[in-house]
C-alpha positions in Angstrom: -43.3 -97.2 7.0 -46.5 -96.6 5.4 -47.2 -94.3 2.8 -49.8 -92.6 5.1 -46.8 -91.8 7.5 -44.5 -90.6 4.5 -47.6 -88.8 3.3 -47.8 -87.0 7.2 -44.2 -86.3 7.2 -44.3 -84.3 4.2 -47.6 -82.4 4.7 -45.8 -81.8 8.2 -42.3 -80.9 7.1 -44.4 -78.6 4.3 -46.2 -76.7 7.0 -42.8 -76.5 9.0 -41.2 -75.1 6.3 -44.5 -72.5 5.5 -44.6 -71.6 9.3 -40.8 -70.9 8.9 -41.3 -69.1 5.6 -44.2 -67.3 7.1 -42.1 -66.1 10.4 -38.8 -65.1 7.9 -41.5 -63.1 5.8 -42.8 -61.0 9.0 -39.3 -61.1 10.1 -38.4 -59.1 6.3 -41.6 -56.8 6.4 -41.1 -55.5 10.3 -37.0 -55.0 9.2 -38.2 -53.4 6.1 -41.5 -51.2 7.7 -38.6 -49.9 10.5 -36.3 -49.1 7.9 -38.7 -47.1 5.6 -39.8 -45.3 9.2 -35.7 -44.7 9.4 -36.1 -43.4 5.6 -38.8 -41.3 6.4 -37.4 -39.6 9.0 -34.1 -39.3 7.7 -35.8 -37.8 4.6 -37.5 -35.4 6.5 -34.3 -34.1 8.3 -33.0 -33.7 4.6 -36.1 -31.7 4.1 -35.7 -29.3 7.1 -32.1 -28.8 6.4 -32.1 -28.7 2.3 -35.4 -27.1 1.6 -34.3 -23.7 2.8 -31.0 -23.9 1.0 -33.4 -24.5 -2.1 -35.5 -21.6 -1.2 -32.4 -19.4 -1.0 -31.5 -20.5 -4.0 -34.6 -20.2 -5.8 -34.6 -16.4 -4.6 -31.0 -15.7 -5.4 -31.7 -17.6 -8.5 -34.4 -14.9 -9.1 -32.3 -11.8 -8.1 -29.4 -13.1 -10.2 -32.5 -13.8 -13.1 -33.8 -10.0 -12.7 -30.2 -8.3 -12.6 -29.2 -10.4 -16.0 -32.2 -8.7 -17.6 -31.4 -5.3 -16.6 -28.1 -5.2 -17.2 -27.8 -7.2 -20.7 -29.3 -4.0 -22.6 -26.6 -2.0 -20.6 -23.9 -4.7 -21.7 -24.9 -4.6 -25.2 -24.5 -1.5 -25.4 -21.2 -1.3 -23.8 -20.1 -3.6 -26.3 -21.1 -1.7 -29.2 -19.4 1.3 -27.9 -15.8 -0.8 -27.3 -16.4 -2.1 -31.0 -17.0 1.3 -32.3 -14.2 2.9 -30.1 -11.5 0.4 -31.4 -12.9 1.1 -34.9 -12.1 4.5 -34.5 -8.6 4.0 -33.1 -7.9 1.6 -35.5 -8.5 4.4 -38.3 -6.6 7.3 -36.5 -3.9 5.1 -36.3 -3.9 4.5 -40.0 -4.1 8.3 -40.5 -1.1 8.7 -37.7 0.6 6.3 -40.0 0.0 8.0 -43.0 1.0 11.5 -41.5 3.9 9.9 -39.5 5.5 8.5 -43.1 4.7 12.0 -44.7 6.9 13.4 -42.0 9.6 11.1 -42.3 9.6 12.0 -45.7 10.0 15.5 -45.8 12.6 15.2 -42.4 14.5 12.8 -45.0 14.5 15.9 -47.8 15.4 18.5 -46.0 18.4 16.8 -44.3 19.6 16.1 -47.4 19.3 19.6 -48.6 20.9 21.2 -45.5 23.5 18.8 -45.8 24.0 19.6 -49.4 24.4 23.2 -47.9 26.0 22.3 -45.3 28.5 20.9 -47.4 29.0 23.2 -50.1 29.6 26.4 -47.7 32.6 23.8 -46.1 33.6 23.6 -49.9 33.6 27.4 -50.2 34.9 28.5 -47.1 37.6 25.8 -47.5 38.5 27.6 -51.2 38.1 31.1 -49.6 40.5 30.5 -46.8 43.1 28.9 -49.2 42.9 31.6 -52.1 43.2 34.1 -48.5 46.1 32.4 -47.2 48.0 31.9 -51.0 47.0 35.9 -51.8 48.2 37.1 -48.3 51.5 34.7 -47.9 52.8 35.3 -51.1 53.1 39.2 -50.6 53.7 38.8 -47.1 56.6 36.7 -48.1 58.3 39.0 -50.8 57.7 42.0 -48.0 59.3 39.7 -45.2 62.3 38.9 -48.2 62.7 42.8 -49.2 62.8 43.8 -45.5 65.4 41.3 -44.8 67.4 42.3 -48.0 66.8 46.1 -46.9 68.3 45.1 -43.4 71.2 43.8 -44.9 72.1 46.5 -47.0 71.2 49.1 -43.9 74.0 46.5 -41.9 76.2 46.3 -44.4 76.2 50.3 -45.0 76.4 51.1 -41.5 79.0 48.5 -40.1 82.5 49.1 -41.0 84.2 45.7 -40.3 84.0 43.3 -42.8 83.8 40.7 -40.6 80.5 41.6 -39.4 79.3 41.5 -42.8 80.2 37.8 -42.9 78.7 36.7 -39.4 75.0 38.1 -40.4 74.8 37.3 -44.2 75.7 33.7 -43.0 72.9 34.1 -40.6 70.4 35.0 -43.6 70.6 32.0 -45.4 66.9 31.3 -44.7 65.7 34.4 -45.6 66.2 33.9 -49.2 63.1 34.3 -51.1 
């Protein structure tokens, strides 16, 4: 082999392997022009079905937008009156605790004083029904003795038989006074 024929070989293996390069390239650009037409049209679906999901948005988005700025004055205000009411309830409750304690105070005194009262008309009414009952037994006692002795001398006078005079004076025994 001569060099001219190694020399043909390669030109001709090069242009082989540039025809075959050239053919895999036109291959890659008609795969990549239909899938960029694929793309396109799959974009553009996305379009049609997103873009009036975005508008909606955008418009609620604005609604939402306008009724935030109306109402935020409202809401600020609301929550200045909440503050100022708890405020407020925290000091009545303060002054309900105050009067509350003053109550319990004065409750706490005068149960002590009626009880002191309570307790000293028990102590008197307790001496007054003793010096009662020792004023009015005693007498009632001596009466209930002198009766008995006057019986027994009425008996005795009036019954003949000595006898009977026996049976009741052993009777009397506890009517001695």
């Amino acid at each position: 082999m001569n060099h001219e024929t190694i020399e043909m070989v390669c030109i001709a293996l090069g242009a082989a392997a540039l025809a075959m390069q050239t053919v895999v390239l036109v291959a890659i650009y008609i795969g990549a022009s239909k899938a960029i037409k694929q793309m396109k049209q799959e974009l553009d679906e996305v379009r049609t079905s997103v873009m009036p999901m975005v508008e909606n948005t955008r418009e609620m988005l604005g609604h939402t937008r306008e009724a935030i700025v109306r109402l935020t004055p409202k809401l600020e205000s609301t929550v200045t009156d909440f503050a100022e009411l708890a405020q407020t309830l925290r000091s009545q409750a303060a002054d309900i605790e105050v009067a509350v304690d003053q109550i319990l105070v004065r409750v706490r005194n005068q149960t002590s004083r009626i009880d002191t009262m309570f307790s000293g008309t028990l102590d008197a009414v307790d001496k007054a029904s003793t010096f009662v009952a020792e004023t009015v037994s005693k007498p009632v006692r001596q009466l209930s003795g002198l009766l008995a002795s006057v019986k027994a001398i009425v008996e005795s006078l009036r019954a003949s038989d000595p006898s009977y005079r026996e049976q009741h004076v052993n009777n009397d025994k506890d009517m001695f006074v």
